[in-house]
C-alpha positions in Angstrom: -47.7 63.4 34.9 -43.8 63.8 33.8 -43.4 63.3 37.5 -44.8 60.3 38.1 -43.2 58.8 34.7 -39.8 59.3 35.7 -40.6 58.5 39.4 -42.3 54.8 37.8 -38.8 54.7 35.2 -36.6 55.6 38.5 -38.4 52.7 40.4 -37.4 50.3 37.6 -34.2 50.9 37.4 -33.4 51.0 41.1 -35.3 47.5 40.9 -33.3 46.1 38.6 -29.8 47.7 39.5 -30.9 45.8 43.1 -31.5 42.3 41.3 -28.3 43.1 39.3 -26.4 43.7 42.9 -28.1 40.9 44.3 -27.2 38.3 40.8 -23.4 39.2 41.3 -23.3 38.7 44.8 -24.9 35.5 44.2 -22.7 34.7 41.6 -19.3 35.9 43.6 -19.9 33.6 46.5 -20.4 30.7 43.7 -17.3 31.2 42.1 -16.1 31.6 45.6 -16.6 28.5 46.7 -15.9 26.6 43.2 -12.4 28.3 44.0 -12.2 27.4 47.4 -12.8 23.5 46.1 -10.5 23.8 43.1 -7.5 24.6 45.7 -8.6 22.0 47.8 -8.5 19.8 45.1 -5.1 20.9 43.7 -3.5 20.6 47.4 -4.6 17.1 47.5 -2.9 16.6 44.1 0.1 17.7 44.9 0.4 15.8 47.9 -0.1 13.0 45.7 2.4 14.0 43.6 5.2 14.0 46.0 4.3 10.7 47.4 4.4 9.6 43.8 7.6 11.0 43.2 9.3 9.5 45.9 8.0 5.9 45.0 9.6 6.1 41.9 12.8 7.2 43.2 12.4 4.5 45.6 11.7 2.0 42.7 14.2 3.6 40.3 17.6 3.1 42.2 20.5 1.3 41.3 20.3 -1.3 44.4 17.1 -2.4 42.8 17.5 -2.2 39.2 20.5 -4.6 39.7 18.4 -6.7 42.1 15.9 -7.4 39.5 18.4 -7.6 36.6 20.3 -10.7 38.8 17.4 -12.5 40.0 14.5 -11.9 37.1 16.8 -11.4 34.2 19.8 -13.6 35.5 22.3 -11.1 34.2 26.1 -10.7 35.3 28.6 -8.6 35.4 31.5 -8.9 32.8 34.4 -9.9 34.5 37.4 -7.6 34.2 39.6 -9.8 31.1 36.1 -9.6 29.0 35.6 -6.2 29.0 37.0 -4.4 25.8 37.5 -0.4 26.6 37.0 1.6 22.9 38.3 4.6 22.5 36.8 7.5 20.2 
């Protein structure tokens, strides 16, 4: 009787320690693959981000800032009797 109690309780918890084995598994590869697409994600990103960066240093240099302040601002440079040089 004892014997086939603990047999029956044995059975149950080789049952469930399998479903556990068999959950985490299932879960690992999940995880896995969220990972997997997270990375894939990132790498993207930061390809993004270079090709980002280097359009605003492109758009950022002096060449064009003065190109736009000339033709869209219509600004000058001082000539050299107007310029006033203060000293601290």
């Amino acid at each position: 009787m004892i014997d086939r109690i603990l047999i029956g309780v044995l059975s149950l918890v080789i049952l469930a320690s399998s479903v556990g084995v068999v959950y985490i598994k299932h879960l690992n590869r999940t995880l896995f693959f969220e990972l997997q697409q997270m990375e894939q994600e990132r790498d993207t990103m930061d390809v993004e981000w270079g090709k980002l960066a280097l359009e605003q240093s492109t758009w950022a240099t002096h060449d064009r800032i003065e190109q736009i302040a000339k033709e869209q601002l219509h600004l000058t440079a001082p000539k050299l009797d107007a310029v006033v040089l203060v000293m601290p």
